[in-house]
N, C-alpha and C positions, 0 to 999 in steps of 0.2 A: 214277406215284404222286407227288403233291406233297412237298415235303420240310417235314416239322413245322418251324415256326418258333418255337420255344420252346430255349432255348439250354440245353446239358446238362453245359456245365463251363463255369467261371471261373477265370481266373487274375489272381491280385492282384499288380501291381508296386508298390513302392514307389518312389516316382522324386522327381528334382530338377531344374530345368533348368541347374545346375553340376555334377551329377555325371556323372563319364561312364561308370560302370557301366551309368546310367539311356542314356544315348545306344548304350553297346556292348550292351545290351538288343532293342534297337527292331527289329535283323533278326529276329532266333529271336520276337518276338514278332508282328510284322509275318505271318512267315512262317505263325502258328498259324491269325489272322487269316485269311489263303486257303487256307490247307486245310481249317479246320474252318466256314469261313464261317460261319453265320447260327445255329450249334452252340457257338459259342463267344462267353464275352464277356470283353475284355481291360478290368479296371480297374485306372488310374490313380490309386494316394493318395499324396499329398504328405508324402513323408520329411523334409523338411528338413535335407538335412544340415550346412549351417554356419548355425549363429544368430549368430556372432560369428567371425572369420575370424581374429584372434589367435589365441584362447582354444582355437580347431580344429586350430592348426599346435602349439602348447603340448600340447595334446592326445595329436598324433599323432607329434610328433616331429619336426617338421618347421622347416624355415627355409624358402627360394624356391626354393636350388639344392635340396634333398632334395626338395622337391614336384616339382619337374622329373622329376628321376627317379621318384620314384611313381607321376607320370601316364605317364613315358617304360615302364613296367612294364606298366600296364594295358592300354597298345597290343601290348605284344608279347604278352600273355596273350589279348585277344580282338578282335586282327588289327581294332579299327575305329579309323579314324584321329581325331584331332582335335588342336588347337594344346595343346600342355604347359604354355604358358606362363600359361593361361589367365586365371589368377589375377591376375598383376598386370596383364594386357593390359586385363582388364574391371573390374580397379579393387575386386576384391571384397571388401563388409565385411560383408554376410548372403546368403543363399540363402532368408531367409525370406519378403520380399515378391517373390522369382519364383514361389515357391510359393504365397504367397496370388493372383497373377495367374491362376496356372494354378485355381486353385480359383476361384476368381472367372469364368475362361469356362467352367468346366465346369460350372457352376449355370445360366448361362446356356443353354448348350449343351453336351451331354456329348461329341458326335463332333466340335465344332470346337476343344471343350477339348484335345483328345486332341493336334488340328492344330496348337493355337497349343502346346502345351507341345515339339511337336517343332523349331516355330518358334522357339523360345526357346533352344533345344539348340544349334539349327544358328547362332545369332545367338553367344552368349558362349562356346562350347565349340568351332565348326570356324571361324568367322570371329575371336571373340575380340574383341568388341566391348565399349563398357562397357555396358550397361544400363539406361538412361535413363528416367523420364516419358513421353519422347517414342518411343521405342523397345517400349516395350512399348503404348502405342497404336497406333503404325504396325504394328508384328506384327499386332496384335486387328484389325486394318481387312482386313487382306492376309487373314485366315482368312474374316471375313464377322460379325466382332463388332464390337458397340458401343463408339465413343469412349469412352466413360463407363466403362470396364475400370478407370482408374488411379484414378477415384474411390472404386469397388465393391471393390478389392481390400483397399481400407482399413477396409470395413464390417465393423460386429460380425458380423454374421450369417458374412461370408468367413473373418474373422480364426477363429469357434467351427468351422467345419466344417473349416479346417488344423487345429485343437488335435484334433478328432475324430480326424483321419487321424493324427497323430502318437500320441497314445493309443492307439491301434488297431495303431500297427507296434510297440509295444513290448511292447501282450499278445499278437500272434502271434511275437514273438521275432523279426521280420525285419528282415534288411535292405537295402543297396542292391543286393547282391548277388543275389540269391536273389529265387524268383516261388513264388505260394504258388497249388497248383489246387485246386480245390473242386468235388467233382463237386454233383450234383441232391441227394444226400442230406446235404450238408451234412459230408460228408467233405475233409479236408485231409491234404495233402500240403506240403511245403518242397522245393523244387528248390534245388538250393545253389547251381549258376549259372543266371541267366534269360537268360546269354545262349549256351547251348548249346541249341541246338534239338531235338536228340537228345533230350537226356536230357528236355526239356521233354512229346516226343510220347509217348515209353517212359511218362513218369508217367501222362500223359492217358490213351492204350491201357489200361495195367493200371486205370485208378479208372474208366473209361466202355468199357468192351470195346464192340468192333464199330463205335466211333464210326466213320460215315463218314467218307473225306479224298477232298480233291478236289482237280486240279491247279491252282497258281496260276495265275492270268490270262496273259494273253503282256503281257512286257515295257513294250513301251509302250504300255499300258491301264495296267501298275502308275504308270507315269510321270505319266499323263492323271488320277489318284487323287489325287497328291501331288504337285501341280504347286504348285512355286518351293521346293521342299526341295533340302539338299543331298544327293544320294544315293551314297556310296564304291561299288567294285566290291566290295566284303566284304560289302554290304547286299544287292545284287542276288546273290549268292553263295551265300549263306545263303536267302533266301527262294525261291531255284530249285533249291538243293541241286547247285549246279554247282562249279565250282573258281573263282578269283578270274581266272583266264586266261580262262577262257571265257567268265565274266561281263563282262570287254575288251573282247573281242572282241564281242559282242551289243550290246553299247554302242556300241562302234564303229558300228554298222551302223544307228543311228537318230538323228534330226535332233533333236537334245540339245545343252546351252548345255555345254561345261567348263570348269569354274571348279579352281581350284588354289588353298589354303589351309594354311600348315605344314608346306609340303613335299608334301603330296595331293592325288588328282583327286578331283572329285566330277563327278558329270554334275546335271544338272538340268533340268525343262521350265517355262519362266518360262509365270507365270501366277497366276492367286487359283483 
């Protein structure tokens, strides 16, 4: 029997390519991804979390050494690595025009939207780069989008569909944290972490009983997917449901670029 292609749950993240809830996300989501394949559809709305990078540390409490520690927090809490230092490394005074980029390729394209906004992740959040004009063209080329990204991110039409997605995350009450699933009937759920995989399928199961799951791909077919990201062993961990040891070890065993960032490995298969 063919398998209906009509997708029977959603789940909404709210993301940033500064935040690294939105990056400590991407395995448990990734991972929904191949098991529920062509049954599921993962979208991405642009949270925005800093409009003004003062005003967000004033906010929260913070100076540069207590942001250290904050993001030194959210690594130990979901084991995915990235530079702490982020912030001053990439120079940052909004998170709102990476957010209108990524909204900008995702009009364009929704699955390379998806590509470039983890390309943006892996660029100021595990490399720790600043963010440039020219850096977010060179990502949009590397995905398979148009030069013309830096121009379109600035459009009204891109600038109204971010005000959308931000309107939208504060009448669903979420936030970076947290994925929100929606079965076929328009029912919702709040997952408080999106990036616990468990508790992500538990919700799915009980709101879609019976949904089919299927094993993820073998390894490096997931590689040949996501070729020139960086990939941690916690990523491959999570989406195979292994231990981070044995996710090493597998790694180990295929002809993959490692790159080291902040102290971490990541593996990777260079390529567009």
């Amino acid at each position: 029997m063919s398998r209906i292609n009509v997708p029977s749950v959603k789940v909404i993240h709210y993301a940033d390519p500064f935040c690294p809830w939105s990056l400590a996300s991407e395995p448990a989501l990734r991972r929904l991804k191949e098991v529920y394949q062509e049954r599921i559809t993962i979208e991405y709305r642009m949270g925005g979390a800093v409009e003004e990078i003062t005003r967000w540390m004033g906010e929260m409490g913070l100076d540069h050494k207590k942001a250290i520690e904050f993001h030194k927090s959210i690594i130990q809490h979901t084991k995915m690595p990235f530079d702490v230092s982020f912030i001053t490394k990439t120079r940052l005074k909004s998170s709102y025009p990476a957010c209108r980029a990524v909204k900008a390729a995702q009009l364009k394209n929704e699955e390379k939207g998806v590509l470039y906004l983890r390309r943006l992740m892996d660029h100021v959040l595990v490399k720790a780069q600043e963010l440039t004009d020219d850096a977010f063209t060179k990502i949009a080329k590397e995905v398979g989008l148009s030069s013309t990204l830096v121009s379109d991110m600035n459009s009204a039409k891109v600038k109204n569909e971010f005000e959308k997605d931000l309107k939208a995350m504060r009448e669903d009450g979420a936030d970076f944290v947290c994925a929100i699933v929606v079965n076929a009937q328009g029912e919702k759920a709040i997952v408080e972490h999106a990036f616990d995989s468990r508790s992500l399928e538990e919700t799915i199961e009980r709101m879609v009983p019976g949904l089919p799951k299927y094993a993820p791909c073998e390894i490096s077919e997931y590689f040949e997917k996501h070729k020139g990201e960086l990939i941690p062993a916690r990523e491959i961990a999570v989406v195979y449901g292994i231990t981070e040891d044995e996710a090493q070890r597998k790694l180990s065993s295929l002809k993959l670029r490692i790159l080291e960032y902040a102290g971490s490995r990541f593996w990777c298969k260079e390529g567009k």
